[in-house]
Every structure is written in C-alpha cells, then in structure tokens.
C-alpha positions as CSV (number, residue, x, y, z in Angstrom):
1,X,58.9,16.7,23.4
2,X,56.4,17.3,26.0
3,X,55.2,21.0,27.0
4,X,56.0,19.9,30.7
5,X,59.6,19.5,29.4
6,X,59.6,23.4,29.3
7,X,58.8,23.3,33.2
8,X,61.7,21.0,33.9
9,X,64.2,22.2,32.3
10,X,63.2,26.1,33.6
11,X,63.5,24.9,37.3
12,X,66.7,23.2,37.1
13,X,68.2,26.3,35.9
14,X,66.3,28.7,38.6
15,X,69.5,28.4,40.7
16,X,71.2,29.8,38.1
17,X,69.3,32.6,36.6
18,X,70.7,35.8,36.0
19,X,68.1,38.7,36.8
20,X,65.1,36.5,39.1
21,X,62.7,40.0,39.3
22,X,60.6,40.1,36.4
23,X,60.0,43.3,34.6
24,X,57.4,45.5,35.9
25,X,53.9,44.8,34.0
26,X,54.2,48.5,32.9
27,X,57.0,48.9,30.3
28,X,58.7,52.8,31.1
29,X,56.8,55.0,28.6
30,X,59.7,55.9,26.1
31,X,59.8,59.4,24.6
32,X,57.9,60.1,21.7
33,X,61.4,60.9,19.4
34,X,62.3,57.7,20.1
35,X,62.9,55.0,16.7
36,X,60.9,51.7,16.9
37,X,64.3,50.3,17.2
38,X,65.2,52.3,20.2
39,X,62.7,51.6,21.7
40,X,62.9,48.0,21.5
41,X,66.5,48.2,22.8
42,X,65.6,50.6,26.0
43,X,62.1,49.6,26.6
44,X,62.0,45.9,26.0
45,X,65.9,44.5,25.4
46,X,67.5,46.6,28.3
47,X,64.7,45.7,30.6
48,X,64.2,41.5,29.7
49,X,67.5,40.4,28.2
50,X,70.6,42.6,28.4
51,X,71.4,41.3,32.3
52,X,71.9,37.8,30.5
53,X,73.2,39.1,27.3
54,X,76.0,41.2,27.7
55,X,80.0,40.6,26.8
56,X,81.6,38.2,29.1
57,X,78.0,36.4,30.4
58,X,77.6,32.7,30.4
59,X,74.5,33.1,28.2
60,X,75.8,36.0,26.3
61,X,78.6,33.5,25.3
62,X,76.6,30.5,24.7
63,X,74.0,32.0,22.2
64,X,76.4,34.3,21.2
65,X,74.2,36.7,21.0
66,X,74.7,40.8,22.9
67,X,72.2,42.7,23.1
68,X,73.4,46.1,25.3
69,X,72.6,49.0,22.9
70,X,76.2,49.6,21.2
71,X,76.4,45.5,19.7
72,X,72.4,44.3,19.4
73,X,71.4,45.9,16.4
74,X,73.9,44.5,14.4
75,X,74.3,41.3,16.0
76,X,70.7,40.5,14.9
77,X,69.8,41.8,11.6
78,X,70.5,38.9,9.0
79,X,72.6,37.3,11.2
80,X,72.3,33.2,11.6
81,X,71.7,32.0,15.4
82,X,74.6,30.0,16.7
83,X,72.2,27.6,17.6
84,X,72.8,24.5,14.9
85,X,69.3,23.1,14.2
86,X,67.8,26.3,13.8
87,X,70.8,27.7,11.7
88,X,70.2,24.4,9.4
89,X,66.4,25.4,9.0
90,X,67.6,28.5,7.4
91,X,67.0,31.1,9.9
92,X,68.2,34.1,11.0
93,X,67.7,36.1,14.1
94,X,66.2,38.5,12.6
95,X,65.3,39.2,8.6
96,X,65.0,42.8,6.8
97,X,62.2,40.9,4.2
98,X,59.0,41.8,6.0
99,X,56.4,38.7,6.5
100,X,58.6,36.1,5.3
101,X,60.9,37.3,7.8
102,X,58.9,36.8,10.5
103,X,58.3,33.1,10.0
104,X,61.8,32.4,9.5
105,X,63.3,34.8,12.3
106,X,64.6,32.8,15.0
107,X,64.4,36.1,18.1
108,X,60.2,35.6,17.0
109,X,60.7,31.8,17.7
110,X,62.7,32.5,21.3
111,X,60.0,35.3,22.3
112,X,56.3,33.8,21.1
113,X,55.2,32.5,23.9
114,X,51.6,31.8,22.5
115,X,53.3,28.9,20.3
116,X,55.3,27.5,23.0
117,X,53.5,23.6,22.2
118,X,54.8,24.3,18.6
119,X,58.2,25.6,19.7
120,X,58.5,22.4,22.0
121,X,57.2,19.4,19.9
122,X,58.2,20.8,16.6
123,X,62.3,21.5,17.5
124,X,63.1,20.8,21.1
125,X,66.7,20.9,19.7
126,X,66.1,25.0,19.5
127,X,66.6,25.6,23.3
128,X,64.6,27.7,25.5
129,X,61.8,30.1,25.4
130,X,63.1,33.6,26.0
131,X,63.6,35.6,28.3
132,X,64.8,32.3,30.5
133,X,63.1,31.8,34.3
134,X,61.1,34.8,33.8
135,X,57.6,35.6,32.5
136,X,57.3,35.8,29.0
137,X,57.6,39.6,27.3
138,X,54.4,41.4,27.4
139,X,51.4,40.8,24.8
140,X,52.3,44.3,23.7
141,X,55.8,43.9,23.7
142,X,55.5,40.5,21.2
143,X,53.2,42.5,19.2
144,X,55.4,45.8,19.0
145,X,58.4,43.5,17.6
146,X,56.3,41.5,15.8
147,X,54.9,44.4,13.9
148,X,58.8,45.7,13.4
149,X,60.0,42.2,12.3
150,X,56.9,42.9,9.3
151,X,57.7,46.4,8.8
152,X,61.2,45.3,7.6
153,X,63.1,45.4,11.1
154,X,64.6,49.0,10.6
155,X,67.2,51.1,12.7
156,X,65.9,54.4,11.9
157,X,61.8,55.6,12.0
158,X,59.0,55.5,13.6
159,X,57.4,52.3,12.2
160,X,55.2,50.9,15.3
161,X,52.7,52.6,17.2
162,X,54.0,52.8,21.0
163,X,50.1,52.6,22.0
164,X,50.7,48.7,21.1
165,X,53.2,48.7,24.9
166,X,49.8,49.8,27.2
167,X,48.8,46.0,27.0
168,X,50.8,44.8,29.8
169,X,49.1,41.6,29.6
170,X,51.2,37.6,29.9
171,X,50.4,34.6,28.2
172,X,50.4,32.3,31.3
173,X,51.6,28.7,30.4
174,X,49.1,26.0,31.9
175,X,49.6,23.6,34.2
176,X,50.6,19.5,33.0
177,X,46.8,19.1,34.0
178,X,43.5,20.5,31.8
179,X,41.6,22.8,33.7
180,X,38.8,25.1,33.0
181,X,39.7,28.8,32.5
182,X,38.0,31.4,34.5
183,X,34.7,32.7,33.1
184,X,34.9,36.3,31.7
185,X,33.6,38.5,33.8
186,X,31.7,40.4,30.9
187,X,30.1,37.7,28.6
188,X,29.8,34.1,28.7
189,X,31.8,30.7,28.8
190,X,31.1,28.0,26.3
191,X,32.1,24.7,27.0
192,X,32.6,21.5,25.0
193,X,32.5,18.3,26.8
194,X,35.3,15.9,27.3
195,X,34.8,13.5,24.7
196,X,37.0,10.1,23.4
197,X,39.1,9.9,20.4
198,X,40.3,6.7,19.4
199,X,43.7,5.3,18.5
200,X,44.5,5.8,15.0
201,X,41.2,7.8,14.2
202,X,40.3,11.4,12.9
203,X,37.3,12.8,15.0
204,X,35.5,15.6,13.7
205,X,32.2,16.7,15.7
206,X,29.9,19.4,15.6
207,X,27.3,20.4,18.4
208,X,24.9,23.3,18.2
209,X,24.5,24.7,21.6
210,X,23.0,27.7,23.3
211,X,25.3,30.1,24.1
212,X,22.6,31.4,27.4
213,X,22.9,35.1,26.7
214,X,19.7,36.9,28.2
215,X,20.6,40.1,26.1
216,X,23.3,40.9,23.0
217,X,26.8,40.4,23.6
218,X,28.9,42.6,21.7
219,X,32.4,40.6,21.7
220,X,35.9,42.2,21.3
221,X,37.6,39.2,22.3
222,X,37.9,35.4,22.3
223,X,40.0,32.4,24.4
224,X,39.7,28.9,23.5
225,X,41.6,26.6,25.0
226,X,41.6,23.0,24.1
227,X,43.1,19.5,25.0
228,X,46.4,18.3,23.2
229,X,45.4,16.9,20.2
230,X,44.0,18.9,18.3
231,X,44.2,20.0,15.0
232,X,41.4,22.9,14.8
233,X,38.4,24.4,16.5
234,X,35.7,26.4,15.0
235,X,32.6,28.3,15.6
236,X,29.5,28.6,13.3
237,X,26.5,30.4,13.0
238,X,23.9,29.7,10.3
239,X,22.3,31.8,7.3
240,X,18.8,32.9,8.6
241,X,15.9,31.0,8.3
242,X,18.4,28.0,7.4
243,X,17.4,24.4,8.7
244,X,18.9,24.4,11.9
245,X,20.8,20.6,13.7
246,X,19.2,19.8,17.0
247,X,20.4,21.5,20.0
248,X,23.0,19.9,22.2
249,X,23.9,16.8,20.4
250,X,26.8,15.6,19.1
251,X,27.1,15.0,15.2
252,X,30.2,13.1,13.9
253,X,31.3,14.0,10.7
254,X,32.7,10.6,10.1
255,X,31.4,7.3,10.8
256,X,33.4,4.5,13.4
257,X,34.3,3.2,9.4
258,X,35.6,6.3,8.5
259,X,33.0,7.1,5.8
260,X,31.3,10.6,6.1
261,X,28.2,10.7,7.4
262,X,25.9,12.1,5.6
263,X,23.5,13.8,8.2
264,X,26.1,15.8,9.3
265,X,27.3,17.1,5.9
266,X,24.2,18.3,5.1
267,X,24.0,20.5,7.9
268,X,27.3,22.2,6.9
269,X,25.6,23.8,3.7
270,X,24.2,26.8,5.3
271,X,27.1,27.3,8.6
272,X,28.8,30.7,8.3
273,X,32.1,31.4,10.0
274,X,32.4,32.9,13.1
275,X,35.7,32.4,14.8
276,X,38.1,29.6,14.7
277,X,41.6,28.7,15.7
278,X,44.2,26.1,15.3
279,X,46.5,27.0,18.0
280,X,45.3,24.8,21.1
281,X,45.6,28.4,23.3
282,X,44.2,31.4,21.3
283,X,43.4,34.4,23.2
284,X,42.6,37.1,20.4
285,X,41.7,40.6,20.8
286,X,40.3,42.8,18.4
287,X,41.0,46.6,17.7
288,X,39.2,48.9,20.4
289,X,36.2,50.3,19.7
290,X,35.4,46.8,17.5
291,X,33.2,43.6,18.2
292,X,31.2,41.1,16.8
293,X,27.2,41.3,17.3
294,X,26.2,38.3,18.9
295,X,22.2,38.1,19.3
296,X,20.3,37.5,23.0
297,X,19.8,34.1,23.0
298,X,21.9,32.6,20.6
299,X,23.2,29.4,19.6
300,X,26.3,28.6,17.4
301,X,27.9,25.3,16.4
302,X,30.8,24.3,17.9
303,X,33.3,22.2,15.7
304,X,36.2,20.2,17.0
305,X,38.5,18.1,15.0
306,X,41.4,16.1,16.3
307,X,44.0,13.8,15.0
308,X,45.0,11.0,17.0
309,X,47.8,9.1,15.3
310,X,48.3,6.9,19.0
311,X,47.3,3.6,19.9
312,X,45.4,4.6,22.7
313,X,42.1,6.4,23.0
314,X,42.9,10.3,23.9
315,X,40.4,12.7,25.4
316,X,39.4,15.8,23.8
317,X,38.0,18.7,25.2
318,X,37.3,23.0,24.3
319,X,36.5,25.9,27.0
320,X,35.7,28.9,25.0
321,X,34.9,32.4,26.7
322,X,33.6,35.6,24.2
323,X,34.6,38.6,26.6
324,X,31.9,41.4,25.8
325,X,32.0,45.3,26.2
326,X,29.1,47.3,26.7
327,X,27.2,48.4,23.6
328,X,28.5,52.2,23.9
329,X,32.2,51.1,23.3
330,X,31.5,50.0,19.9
331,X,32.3,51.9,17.3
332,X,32.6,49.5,14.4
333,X,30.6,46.1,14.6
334,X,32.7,43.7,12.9
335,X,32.0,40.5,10.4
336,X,33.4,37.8,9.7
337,X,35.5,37.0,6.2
338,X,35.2,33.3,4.7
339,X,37.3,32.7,1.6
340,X,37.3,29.5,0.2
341,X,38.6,28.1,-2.7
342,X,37.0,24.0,-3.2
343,X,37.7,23.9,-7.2
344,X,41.3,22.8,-7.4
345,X,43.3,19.1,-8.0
346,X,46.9,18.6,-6.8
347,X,49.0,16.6,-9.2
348,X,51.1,13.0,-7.5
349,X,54.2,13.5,-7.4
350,X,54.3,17.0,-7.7
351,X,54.8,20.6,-6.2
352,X,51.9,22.8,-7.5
353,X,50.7,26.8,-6.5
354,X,47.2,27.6,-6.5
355,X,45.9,31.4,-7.1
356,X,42.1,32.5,-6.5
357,X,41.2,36.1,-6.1
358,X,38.3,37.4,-3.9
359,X,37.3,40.5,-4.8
360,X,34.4,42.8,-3.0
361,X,31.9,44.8,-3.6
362,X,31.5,47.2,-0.8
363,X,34.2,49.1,1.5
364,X,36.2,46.5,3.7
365,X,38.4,47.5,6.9
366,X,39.7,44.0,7.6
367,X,41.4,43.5,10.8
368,X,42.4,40.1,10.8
369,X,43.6,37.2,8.4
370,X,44.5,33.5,9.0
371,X,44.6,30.5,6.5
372,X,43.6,26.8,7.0
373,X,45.1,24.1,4.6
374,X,46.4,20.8,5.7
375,X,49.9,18.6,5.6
376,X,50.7,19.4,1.8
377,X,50.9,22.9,2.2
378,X,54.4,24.5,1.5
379,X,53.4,28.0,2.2
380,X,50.1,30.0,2.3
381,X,50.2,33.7,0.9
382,X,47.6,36.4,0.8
383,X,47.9,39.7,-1.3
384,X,45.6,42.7,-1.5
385,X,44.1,43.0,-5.1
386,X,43.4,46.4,-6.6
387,X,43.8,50.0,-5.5
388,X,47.2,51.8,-4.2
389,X,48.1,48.5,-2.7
390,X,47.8,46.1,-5.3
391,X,50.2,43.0,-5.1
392,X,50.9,43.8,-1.4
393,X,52.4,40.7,0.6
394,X,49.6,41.1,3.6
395,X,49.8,37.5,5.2
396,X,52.4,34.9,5.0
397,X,52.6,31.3,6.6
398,X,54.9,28.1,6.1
399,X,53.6,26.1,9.0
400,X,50.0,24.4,8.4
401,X,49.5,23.4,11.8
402,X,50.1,26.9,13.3
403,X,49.3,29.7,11.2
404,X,49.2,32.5,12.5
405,X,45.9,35.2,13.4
406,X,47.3,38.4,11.7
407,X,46.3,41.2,13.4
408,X,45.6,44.5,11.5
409,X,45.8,47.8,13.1
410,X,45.3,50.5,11.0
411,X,43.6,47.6,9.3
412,X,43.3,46.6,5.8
413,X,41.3,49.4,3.7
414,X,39.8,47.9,0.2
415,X,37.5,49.9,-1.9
416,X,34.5,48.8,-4.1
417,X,35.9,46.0,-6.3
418,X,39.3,45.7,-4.8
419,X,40.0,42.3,-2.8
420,X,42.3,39.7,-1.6
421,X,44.4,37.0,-3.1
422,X,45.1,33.6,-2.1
423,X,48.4,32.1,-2.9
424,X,49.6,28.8,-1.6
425,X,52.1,26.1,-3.0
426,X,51.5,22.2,-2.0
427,X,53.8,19.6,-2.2
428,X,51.9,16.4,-2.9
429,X,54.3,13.8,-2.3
430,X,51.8,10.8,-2.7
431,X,51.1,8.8,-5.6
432,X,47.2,9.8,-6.1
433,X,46.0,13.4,-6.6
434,X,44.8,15.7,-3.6
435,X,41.5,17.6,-3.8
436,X,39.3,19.6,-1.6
437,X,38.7,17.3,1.9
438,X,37.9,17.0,5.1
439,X,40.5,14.5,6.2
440,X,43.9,16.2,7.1
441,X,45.6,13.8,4.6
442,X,42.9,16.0,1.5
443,X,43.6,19.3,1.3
444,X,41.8,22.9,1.6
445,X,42.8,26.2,0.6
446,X,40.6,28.5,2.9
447,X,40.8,32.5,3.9
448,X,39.6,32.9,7.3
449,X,39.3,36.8,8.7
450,X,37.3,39.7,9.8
451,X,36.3,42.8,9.1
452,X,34.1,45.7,9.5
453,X,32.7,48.4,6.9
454,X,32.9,51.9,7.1
C-alpha cells in the first residue's frame, strides 16, 4: 500500500474526528511522585487518545480498546488487539517481556510514526497510525513509552526518566513528492544526486565527496532522507593515510551484468563506519553533551544501495544534513562501533543461529546499537558479555528491513575485556547455502553502533 494511502484515508475521516486541536507541543510537566505508568496515562493517554477511547465511543468500540485511567492499564498489558491481522501475527498491545515485547507490541506499531512506510506497505490490513487526524505523539513521548515497553511495561515505579518529555519535537510525514529538507542551520547538508535504477536490478554506489566544512563540526545529530526504494544508506570515512577513491565520482559496486566490480571493492578495504541507516527517514539524535568529531574539510563516502524488483527504471536519491553544536557543548566525543562477523555458511534447507562475541579492550559507554543482515534473517539479538551484566538482552530485532537505532541513555557501560554478543537466527529456505554477500539475496551478520570512552 502506498504511503499516500495514509493521506487519504486521514482526510476522509477529518469530518469525523473526535478531538481536531492537537496537543500542545509542551506535554504538562507531571509531578515528580508520579509512576512511569501514570504518567503515561495523565501526560500522554489523557491528553492524545482518551477523547476517542472512552466507554460508549465509536472508536473506543471498534478497537475495543479504553484507555481513561480506571480500564487502560489492564486493557493493554498482554492483551491481543481486536484487530484480526495483527492478532494472527501474534501480537499483543502491549507485552511485560522487555525488547521482544516491543517488536511484537501492537500500541508501538499504532504510535511509531518514524516507521509509518513500514506500517503501511508491510500490513495495510493493521489500520491507522495513532492518534487518528492529529499529529503524531511527541519524539519524547514515543521514546518515554518506548523505553517503558523495554523496561517491562510496569504499573508501579519510576522506570523512565521524565527529562525524555522536554523534546517536544514531531516526525512530519512528507509530501507524495521528494523534496529537499531544509539545511541545518548549524552544520552542513550533503546531498546525493538523483540517480537511475533499473528494472529488476540491485544498485549499489559509492561517491567520495567533500563535505565543504571550513572548520570542525562536532555533530550530535543526523537526518537522511531518501527516495522510496531503498534498502540502506551509509557513510564512510577511511583509516588514515589509506588510498583514498577520487572525489565526486560515482563507483558502482556491481557491473550492468551483475558481476562485482572490482575497482570498487578494493576501495572498501580501508572505509570505516560512520553512520548509516535503513529506514528511508532517520532523524537520530545523540545524548546531550555528545557528538561525533568531524575534521575541517572533510570528505566521507556516501553509499546507497537500492533494490528495484519493478519493471521500470526507478530514481534514487539521499539528502543528508549533520546538525553541529558548538565545540563547548561537548562533553564526550563519540566513535563509531563496527562489528562484523564475515566467517559464517548457512545450511539449504535449514534454520540455523549464529553467535560471535566482541569483546574490548578499553572502557566503552555505547549509546547506540543497530544490526544489518538481509531477507534470511529470523531475528537479530545483541547481549552484553562480561561484568554485572553479562547475558543481558540489550537489542532485539525480527524485521531485516527496519531495525531499529537503539538509543542508550544512561548508555551501555563495559569495562576492560567485557563486550557485546551477536545472536541472530536465519532461515535459509533456498536450495544452495548462504554466505557473507553483498547482494540482499547473501547474507551479513553486522553490529552497527556508537560509543564514547570515559
């Protein structure tokens, strides 16, 4: 289904929405006894959803779901959503299991408006984005129930810091058309040219480009928005005194043929990570006080790769904009984690789980965690290895296209020699055996993060 569907179906039922003000942008300051829980429900619930869902309301009766203070609790912990499909899929409203329960709760599905392509394409037949002919909740109110959801959705406690409800931020939906974001007005905009994909064809591209900053930038957060189509988008720096590609030219990684080319491989021995993203709209933020070091007059390589499984030729295009902060707001200067795992053969015919651990050898605060693996992927894991925390469930994903960027605040201490480990299950249901690719029909098995040291 077509993200414009979400616009069409929102305007026929303007006429019939139940509360047109939107919130303020400010959510009332709740008082510092307050649970998490409560403060969802006065905070968040009583101010988004209850004028819908409440006993005796069209929608209250059609989702059968209540949410005024005395029913809400218990109508959504471990309860299945009336809503059919999503009931089928196995999920609940909301689970007490921590990060599993967040990728299987269906009030996360309703409320993340980031994913909204995902929550369209993937199953129309769940309904509406929540709450309906309004903005969407707050980037701090997502996060704050977000962060519950993993924190095992609890009545009683204090589990979520309220500091999380001062971002009074929106994800804005885009328009049917592609258009350039606004530049950041602290830092710079990088931009990737509109470029062709053709029918039936994987494009992968890299392009080394100057990112014209006069002096350092010292960035605590990144957009990227892209074209439909894609499947990922990543940028790279290179280890010093590394050969570097030519500046401002575009190198495939595959040929018209579909063989690699081997120019381009070669130039991907000495990249190191420095952001990347497989949601088409990413707008990540990191902990205050916190940015990456990005050297005056610096270049990184940009890397696009899109699927197009059409018979037409599809356009693909990135905007990217590093917002900065002045060099006295940093407190930490962060780096970037890359975690890969190339050694590994997936049986035909068969479902098989992969471990590897990463451990360290310094003090890590890590901040932030994703995964990348491609179409055989059942699920993606990551625990903490060693120390008070070993065997920790820290990051959990079921969905290869979209995983998630985990955000860690307090973030993730590790100690000399402690680490991470990578878990993931694949279920290759071809008849030859999956290894380490750059095609999404191969496979990878890659930890993508950040982190800064003491």
């Amino acid at each position: 289904m077509k993200k414009g569907l979400y616009f069409l179906i929102s305007g026929l039922f303007l006429l019939y929405s139940c509360n047109p003000e939107p919130s303020s942008t400010d959510p009332p300051p709740p008082p510092t006894d307050e649970s998490t829980w409560a403060t969802i429900q006065n905070s968040i619930f009583k101010q988004n959803c209850v004028s819908c869902h409440q006993p005796g309301n069209a929608f209250a009766t059609q989702s059968g779901l209540v949410l005024t203070a005395d029913e809400a609790y218990n109508q959504l912990i471990n309860i299945p959503p009336k809503n059919q499909a999503a009931k089928n899929d196995g999920l609940v409203r909301v689970g007490t299991t921590g990060l599993p329960s967040l990728v299987n709760s269906y009030l996360w599905e309703k409320i993340n408006a980031a994913n909204f392509e995902h929550f369209y394409s993937d199953h129309p037949e769940y309904g509406e984005l929540m709450p309906l002919n309004l903005p969407p909740l707050t980037n701090g109110e997502i996060e704050y129930i977000r962060q519950w959801i993993i924190e095992g959705a609890p009545e009683t406690g204090d589990v979520v810091s309220r500091n999380i409800l001062n971002d009074s931020t929106r994800f804005l939906f885009p328009g049917d058309e592609f258009t350039a974001p606004n530049p950041p007005s602290q830092g710079v905009q990088v931009h990737l040219d509109q470029f062709d994909v053709n029918p039936n064809f994987e494009r992968e591209l890299f392009k080394y480009q100057d990112l014209n900053n006069p002096e350092d930038l010292y960035v605590n957060r990144i957009e990227i928005i892209m074209r439909q189509g894609s499947h990922h988008f990543i940028l790279y720096d290179f280890t010093p005194g590394s050969a570097l590609p030519p500046k401002g030219v575009i190198r495939d990684l595959r040929n018209p043929d579909g063989s690699n080319n081997i120019n381009t491989l070669l130039t991907m021995i000495n990249q190191v990570f420095f952001f990347g993203t497989q949601l088409r709209i990413t707008d990540y933020r990191f902990p205050s006080g916190v940015a990456l070091k990005v050297d005056a007059n610096k270049a990184l390589d940009l890397n696009s790769h899109y699927a197009n499984y059409t018979s037409d030729t599809i356009p693909g295009e990135v905007y990217v904009n590093l917002h900065s902060i002045p060099r006295s707001e940093v407190q930490h200067t962060a780096k970037n984690l890359f975690l890969n795992n190339t050694d590994f053969t997936l049986p035909a015919n068969q479902v098989t789980t992969l471990s590897k651990t990463f451990k360290f050898f310094d003090e890590r605060k890590v901040f932030m965690l994703t995964s990348h693996a491609h179409q055989q992927m059942l699920d993606f894991k990551i625990y903490i290895s060693g120390g008070a925390r070993d065997g920790e469930l820290v990051y959990y994903t079921d969905d290869w296209e979209h995983p998630p960027l985990m955000k860690y605040d307090p973030p993730i201490s590790l100690k000399f020699g402690e680490g991470l480990v990578a878990e993931a299950t694949y279920n290759n249901n071809t008849s030859e055996d999956k290894g380490f690719g750059f095609l999404s029909t191969d496979e990878m098995m890659i930890i993508f993060g950040a982190y800064y040291n003491e």
